[in-house]
Backbone as CSV, one residue per row, in Angstrom:
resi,resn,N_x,N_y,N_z,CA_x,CA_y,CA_z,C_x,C_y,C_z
1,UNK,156.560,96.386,108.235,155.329,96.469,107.471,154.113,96.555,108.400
2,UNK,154.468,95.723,109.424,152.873,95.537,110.492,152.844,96.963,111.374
3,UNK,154.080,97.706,111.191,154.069,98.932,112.265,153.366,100.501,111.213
4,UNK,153.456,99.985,109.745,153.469,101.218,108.820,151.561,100.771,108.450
5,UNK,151.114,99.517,108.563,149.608,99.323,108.776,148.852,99.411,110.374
6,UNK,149.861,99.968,110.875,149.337,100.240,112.422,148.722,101.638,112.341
7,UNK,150.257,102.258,111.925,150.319,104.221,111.916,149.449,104.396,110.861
8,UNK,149.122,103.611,109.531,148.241,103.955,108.592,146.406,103.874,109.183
9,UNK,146.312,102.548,109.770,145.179,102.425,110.847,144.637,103.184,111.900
10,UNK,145.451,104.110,112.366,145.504,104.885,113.987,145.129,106.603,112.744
11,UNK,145.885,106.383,111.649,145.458,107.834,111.217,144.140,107.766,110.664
12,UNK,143.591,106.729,110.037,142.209,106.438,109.359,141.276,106.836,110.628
13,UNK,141.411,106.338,111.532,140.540,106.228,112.313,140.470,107.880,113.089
14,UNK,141.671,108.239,113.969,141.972,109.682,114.030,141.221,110.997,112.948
15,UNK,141.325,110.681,111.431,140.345,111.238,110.254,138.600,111.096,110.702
16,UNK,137.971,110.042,110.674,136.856,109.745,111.025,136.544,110.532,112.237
17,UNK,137.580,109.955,113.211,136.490,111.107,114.805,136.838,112.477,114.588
18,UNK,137.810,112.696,113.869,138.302,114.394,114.498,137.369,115.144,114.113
19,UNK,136.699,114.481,113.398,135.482,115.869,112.950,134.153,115.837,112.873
20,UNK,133.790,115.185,114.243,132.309,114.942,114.674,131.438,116.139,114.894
21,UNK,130.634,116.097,114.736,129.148,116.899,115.029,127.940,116.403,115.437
22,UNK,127.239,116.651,116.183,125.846,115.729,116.151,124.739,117.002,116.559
23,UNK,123.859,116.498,116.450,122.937,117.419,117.084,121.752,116.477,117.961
24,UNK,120.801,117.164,118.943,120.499,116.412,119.925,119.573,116.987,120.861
25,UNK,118.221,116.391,120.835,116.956,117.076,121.579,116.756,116.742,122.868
26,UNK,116.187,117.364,123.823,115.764,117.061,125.196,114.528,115.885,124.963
27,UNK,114.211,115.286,125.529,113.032,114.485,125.767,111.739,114.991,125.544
28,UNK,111.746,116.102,125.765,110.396,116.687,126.081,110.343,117.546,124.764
29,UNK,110.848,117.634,123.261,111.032,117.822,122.130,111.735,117.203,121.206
30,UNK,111.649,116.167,121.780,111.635,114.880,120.575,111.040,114.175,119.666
31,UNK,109.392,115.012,119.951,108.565,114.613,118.722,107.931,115.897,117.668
32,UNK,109.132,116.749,117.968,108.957,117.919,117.051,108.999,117.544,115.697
33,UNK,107.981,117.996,114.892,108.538,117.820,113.288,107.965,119.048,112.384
34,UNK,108.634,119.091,111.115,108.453,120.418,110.858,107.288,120.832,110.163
35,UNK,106.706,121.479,110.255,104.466,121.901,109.397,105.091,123.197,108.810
36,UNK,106.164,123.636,108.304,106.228,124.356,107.211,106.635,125.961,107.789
37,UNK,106.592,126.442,109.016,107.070,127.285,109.604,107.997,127.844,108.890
38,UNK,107.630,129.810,109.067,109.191,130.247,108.159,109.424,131.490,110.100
39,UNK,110.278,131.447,109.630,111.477,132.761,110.571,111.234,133.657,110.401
40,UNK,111.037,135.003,110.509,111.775,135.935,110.673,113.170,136.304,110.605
41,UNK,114.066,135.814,111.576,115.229,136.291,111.753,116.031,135.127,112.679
42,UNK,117.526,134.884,112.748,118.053,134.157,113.641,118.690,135.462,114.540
43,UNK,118.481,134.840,115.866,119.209,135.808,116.689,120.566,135.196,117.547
44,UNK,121.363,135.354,117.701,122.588,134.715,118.194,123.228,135.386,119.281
45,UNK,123.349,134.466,120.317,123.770,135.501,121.633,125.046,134.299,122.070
46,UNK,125.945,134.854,122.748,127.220,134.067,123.331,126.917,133.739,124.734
47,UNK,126.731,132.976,125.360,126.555,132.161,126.677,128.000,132.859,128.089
48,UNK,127.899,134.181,128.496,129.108,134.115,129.165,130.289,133.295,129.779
49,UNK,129.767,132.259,130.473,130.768,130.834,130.807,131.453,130.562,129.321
50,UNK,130.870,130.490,128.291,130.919,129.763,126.811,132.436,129.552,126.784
51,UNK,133.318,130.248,127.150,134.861,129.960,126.810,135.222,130.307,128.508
52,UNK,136.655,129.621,128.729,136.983,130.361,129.948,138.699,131.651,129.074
53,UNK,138.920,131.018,128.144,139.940,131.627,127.252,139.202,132.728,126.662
54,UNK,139.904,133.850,126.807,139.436,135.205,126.126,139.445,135.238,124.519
55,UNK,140.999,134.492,124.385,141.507,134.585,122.880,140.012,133.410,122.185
56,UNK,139.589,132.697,122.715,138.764,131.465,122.046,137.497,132.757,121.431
57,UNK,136.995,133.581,122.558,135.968,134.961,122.416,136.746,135.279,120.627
58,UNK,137.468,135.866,121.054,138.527,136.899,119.669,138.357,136.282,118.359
59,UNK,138.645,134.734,118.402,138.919,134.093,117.054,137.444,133.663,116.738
60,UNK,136.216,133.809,117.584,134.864,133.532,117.023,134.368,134.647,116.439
61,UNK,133.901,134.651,115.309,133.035,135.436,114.979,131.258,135.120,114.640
62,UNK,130.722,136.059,115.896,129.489,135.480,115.929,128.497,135.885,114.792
63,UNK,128.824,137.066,114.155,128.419,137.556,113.128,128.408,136.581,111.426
64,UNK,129.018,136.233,111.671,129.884,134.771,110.709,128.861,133.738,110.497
65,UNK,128.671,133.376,112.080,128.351,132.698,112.361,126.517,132.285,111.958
66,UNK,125.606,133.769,113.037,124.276,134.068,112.139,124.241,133.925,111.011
67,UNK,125.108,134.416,110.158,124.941,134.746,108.629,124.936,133.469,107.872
68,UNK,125.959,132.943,108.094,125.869,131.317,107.607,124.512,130.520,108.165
69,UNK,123.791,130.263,109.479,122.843,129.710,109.838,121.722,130.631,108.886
70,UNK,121.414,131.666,108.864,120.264,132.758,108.036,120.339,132.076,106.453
71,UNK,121.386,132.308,105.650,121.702,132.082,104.600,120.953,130.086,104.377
72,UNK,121.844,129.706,105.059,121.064,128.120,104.899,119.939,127.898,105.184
73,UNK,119.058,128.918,105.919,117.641,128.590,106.219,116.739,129.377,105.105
74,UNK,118.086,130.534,104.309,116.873,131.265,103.340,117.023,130.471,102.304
75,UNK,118.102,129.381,101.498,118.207,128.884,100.582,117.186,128.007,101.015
76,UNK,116.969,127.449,101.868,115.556,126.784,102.139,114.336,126.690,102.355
77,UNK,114.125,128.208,101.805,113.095,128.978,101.880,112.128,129.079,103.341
78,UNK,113.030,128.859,104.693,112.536,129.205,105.439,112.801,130.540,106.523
79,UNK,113.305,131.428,105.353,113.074,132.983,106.405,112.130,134.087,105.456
80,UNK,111.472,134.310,106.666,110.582,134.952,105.504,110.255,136.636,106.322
81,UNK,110.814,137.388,106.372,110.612,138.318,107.072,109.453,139.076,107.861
82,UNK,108.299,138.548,107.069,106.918,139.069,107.748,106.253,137.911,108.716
83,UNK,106.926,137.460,109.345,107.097,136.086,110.286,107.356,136.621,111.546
84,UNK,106.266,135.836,112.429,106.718,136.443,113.696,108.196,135.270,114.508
85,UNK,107.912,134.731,113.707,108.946,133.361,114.919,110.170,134.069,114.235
86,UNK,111.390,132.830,114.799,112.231,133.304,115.377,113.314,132.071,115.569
87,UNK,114.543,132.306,115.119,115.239,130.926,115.691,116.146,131.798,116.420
88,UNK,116.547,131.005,118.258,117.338,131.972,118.443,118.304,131.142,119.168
89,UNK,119.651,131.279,118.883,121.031,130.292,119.057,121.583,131.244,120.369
90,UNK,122.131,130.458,121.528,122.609,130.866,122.713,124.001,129.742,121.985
91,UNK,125.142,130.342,122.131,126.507,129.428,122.032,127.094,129.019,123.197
92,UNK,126.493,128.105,123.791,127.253,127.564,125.164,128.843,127.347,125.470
93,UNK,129.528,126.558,124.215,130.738,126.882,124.548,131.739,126.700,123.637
94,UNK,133.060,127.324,123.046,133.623,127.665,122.482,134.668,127.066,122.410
95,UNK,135.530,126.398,121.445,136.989,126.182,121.498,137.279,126.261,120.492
96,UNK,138.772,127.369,120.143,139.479,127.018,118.743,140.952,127.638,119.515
97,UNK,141.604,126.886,118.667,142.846,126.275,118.818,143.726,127.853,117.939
98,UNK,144.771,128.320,118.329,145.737,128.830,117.842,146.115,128.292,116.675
99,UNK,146.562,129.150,115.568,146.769,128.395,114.272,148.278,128.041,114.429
100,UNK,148.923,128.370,115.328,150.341,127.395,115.687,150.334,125.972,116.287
101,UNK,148.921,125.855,116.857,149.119,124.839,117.428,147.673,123.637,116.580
102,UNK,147.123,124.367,115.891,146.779,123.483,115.435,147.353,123.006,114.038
103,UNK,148.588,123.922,113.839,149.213,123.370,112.611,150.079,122.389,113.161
104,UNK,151.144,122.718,114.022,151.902,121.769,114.551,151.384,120.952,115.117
105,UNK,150.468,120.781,116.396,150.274,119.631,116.607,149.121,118.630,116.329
106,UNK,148.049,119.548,115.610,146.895,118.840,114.830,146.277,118.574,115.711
107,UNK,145.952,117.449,115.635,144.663,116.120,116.469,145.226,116.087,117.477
108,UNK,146.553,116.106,118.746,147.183,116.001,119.595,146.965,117.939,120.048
109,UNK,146.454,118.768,119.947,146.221,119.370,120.340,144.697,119.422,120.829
110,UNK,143.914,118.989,120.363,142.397,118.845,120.858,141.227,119.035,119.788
111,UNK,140.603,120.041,120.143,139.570,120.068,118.898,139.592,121.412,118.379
112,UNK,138.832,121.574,117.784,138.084,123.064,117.739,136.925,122.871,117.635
113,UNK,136.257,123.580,118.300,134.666,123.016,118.818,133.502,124.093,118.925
114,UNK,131.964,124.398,118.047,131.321,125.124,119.447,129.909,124.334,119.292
115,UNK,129.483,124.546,120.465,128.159,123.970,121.160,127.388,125.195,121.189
116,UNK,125.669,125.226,120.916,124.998,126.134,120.675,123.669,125.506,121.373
117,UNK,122.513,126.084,121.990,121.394,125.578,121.924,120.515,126.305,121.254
118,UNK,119.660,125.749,120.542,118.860,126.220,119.427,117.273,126.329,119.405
119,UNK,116.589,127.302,119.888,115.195,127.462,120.158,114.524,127.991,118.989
120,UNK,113.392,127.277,118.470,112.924,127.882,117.968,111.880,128.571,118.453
121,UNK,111.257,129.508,118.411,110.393,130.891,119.340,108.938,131.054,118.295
122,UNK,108.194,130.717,118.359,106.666,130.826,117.982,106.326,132.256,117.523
123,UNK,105.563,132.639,117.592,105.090,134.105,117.328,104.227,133.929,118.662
124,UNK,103.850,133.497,119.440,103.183,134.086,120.481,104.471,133.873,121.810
125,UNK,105.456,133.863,121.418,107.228,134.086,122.037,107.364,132.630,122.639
126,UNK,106.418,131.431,122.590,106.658,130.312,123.430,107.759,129.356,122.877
127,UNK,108.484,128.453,123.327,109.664,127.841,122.330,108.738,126.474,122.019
128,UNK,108.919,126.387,120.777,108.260,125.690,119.666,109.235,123.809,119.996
129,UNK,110.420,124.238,119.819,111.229,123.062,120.163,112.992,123.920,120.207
130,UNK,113.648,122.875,120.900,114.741,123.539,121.394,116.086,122.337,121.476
131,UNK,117.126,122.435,120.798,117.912,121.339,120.451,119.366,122.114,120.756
132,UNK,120.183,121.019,120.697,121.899,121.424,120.707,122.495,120.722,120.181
133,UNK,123.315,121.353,119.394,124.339,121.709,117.915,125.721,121.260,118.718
134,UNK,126.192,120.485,118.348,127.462,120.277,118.465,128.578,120.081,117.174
135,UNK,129.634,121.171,117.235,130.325,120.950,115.547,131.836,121.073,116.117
136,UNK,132.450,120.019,115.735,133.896,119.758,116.140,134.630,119.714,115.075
137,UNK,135.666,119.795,114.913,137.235,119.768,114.157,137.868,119.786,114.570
138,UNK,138.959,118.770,114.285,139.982,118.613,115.121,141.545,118.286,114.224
139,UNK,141.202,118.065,112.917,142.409,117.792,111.930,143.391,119.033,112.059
140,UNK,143.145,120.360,111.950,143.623,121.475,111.924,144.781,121.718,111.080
141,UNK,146.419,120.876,110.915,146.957,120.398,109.928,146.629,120.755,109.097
142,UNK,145.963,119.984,108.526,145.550,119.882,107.267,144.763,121.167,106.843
143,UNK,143.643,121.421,107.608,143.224,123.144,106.460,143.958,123.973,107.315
144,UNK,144.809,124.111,108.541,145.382,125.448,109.190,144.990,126.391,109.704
145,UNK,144.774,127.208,108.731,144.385,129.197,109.399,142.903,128.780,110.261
146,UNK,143.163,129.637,111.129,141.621,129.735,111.882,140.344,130.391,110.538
147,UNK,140.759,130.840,109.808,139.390,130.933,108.648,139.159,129.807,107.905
148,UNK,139.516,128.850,107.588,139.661,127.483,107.138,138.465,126.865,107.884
149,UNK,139.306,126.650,109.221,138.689,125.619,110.217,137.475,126.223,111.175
150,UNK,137.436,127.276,111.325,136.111,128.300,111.213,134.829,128.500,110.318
151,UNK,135.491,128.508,109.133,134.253,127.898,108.157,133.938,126.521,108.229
152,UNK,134.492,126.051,108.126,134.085,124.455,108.098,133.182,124.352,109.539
153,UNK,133.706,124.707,110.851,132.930,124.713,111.770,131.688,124.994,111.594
154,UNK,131.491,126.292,111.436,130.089,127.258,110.880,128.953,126.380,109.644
155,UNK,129.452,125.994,108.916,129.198,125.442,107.606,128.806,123.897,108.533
156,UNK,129.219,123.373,109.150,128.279,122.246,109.888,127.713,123.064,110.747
157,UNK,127.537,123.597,111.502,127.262,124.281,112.923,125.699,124.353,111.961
158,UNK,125.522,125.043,110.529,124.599,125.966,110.115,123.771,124.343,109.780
159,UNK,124.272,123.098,109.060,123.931,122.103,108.564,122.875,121.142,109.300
160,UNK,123.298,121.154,110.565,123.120,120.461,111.729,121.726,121.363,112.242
161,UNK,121.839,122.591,112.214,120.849,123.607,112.626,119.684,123.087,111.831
162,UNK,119.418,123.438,110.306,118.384,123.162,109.272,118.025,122.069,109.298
163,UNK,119.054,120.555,109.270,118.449,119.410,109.460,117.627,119.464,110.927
164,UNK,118.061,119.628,111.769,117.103,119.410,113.030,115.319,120.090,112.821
165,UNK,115.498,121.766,112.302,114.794,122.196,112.324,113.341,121.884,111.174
166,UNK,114.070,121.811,109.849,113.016,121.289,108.742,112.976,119.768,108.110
167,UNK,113.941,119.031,109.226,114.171,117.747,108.769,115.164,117.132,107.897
168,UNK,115.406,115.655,107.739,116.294,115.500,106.407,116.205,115.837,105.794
169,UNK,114.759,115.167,105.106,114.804,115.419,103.350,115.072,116.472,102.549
170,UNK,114.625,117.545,103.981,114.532,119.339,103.306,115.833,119.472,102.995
171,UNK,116.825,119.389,104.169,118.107,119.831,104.879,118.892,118.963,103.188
172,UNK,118.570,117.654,102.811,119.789,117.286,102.137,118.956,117.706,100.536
173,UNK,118.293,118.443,100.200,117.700,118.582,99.083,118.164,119.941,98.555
174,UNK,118.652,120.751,99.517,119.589,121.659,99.476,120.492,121.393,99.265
């Protein structure tokens, strides 16, 4: 009984971390807050180092990726096309897992992960404030296919983006 509330304990807890995210400012833009600013456009560029695995390149789609961050900032009524600013995402670094191995070995295979830094760009091109996105998964098991655990990535990746940028209240009022 004390060994089946051990393995039940070790998986609770395993649930909780595997699927961290945080997001996280430099010092010197830590007292950014948001005065109502709309976008233009998100621009999204891949960081060359970002993966040292080619296949990690293949299974990202960065296109996916913009679209989901754009979409959550227009339901929030902050893209507005006649805007000179600008949010623009560099993806520092990349990990997703083979859908063999994150079915079989789940959480004992690692994460699936990407890291982004996130500028926002003024209209006179200066960066306004500038943060990094961190969105992990690591259950894999459980949703499987790399489109599963890809959305879910993206879908925080985009979450984490809006809260930083227009704040809580905006970010969870959506």
């Amino acid at each position: 009984m004390k060994s089946l509330l051990k393995i039940t304990a070790l998986f609770l807890i395993l649930t909780c971390i595997s699927c961290s995210s945080k997001a996280q400012r430099p010092q010197e833009h830590s007292n950014y807050e948001y005065s109502g600013e709309k976008y233009a456009k998100v621009e999204l560029s891949i960081n060359k180092t970002a993966s040292k695995d080619l296949d990690d390149i293949v299974r990202f789609d960065d296109k996916k990726l913009c679209e989901m961050i754009e979409k959550k900032l227009a339901v929030s009524g902050l893209i507005e096309e006649a805007s000179s600013n600008k949010v623009k995402v560099e993806i520092t670094d990349i990990r997703i897992r083979s859908s063999f191995n994150a079915i079989m070995w789940g959480v004992m295979a690692g994460d699936d992960h990407i890291t982004g830094d996130v500028s926002l760009i003024g209209e006179d091109g200066r960066t306004i404030c500038k943060f990094e996105i961190y969105a992990s998964y690591a259950l894999g098991g459980f949703a499987g296919m790399n489109e599963t655990r890809m959305s879910w990535l993206f879908e925080k990746f985009s979450e984490l983006t809006l809260k930083e940028i227009a704040g809580e209240r905006m970010a969870k009022a959506n």
